[in-house]
C-alpha positions in Angstrom: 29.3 -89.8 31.0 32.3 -88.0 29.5 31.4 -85.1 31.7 31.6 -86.9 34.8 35.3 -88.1 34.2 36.3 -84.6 33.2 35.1 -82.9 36.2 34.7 -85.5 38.8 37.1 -86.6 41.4 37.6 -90.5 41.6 36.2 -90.3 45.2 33.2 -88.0 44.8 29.9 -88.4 46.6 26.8 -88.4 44.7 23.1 -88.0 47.6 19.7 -87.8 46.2 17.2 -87.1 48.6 15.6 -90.7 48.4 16.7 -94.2 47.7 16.1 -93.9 43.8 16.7 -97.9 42.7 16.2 -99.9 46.0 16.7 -99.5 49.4 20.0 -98.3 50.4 20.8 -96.0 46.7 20.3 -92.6 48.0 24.0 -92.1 48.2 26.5 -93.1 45.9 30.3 -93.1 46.8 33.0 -93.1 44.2 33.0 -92.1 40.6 32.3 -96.1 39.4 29.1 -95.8 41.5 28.0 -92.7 40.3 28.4 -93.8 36.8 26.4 -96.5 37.6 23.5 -94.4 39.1 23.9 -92.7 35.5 23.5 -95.4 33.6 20.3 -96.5 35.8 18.6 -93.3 35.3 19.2 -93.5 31.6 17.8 -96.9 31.4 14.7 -96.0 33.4 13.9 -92.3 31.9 14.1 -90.7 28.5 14.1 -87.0 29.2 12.0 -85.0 26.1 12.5 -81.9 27.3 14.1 -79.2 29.9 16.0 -76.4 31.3 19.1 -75.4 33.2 19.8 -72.7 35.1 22.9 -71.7 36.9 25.1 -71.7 38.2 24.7 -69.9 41.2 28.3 -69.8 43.3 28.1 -69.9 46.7 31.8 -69.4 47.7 34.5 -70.8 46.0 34.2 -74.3 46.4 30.3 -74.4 45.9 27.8 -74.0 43.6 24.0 -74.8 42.5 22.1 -75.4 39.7 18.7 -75.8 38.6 17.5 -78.9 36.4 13.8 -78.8 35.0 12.8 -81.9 33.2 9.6 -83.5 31.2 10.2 -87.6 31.6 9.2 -90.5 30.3 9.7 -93.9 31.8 11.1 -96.5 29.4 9.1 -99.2 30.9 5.8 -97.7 31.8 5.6 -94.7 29.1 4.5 -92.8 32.0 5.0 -89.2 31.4 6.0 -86.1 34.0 7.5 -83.2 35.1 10.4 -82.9 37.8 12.5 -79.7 39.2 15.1 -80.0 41.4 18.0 -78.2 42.8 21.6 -79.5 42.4 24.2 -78.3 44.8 27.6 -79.4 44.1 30.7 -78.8 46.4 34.6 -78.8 44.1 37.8 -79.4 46.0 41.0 -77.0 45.3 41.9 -79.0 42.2 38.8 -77.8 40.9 36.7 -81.1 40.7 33.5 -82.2 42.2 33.7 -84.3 45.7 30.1 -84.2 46.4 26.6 -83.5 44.7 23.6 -83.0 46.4 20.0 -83.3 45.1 16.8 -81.6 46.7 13.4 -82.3 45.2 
């Protein structure tokens, strides 16, 4: 969380590539929303393990990264394995406006 006021603007954009909590969650607006899809995740999932990789800059006001992680559902104990791609656009000040997720 201290991460996202650091380098997030206040009016950033957060879109996953599916509703994740409910119909209508897919995209976030504003840095109190996407603190709140934060603290959903973290609720929902334990993460036990993972990798990063990146970033790879596209420009200068893009870049990706990779995010490999083993789950586990807090409610379920469910177990699994997810990879997606994070592609994150910065405005001149050097903060992020807008993060995209493909899975």
């Amino acid at each position: 969380m201290a991460g996202l006021d650091e380098l997030y603007d206040e009016g950033a954009v957060s879109v996953e590539a599916m509703d994740m909590n409910g119909p209508g969650t897919a995209t976030s607006r504003g840095l109190a929303a996407i603190k709140a899809k934060h603290e959903w995740w973290n609720g929902a999932f334990e993460v036990t393990g993972g990798k990063v990789e990146g970033p790879y800059l596209h420009g200068a006001d893009r870049f990706a990264v990779i995010f490999a992680m083993e789950t586990r559902n807090r409610e379920t104990g469910e177990t699994g394995a997810m990879q997606e791609v994070a592609v994150y656009t910065v405005n001149e000040a050097g903060r992020i406006v807008r993060e995209e997720f493909f899975y």
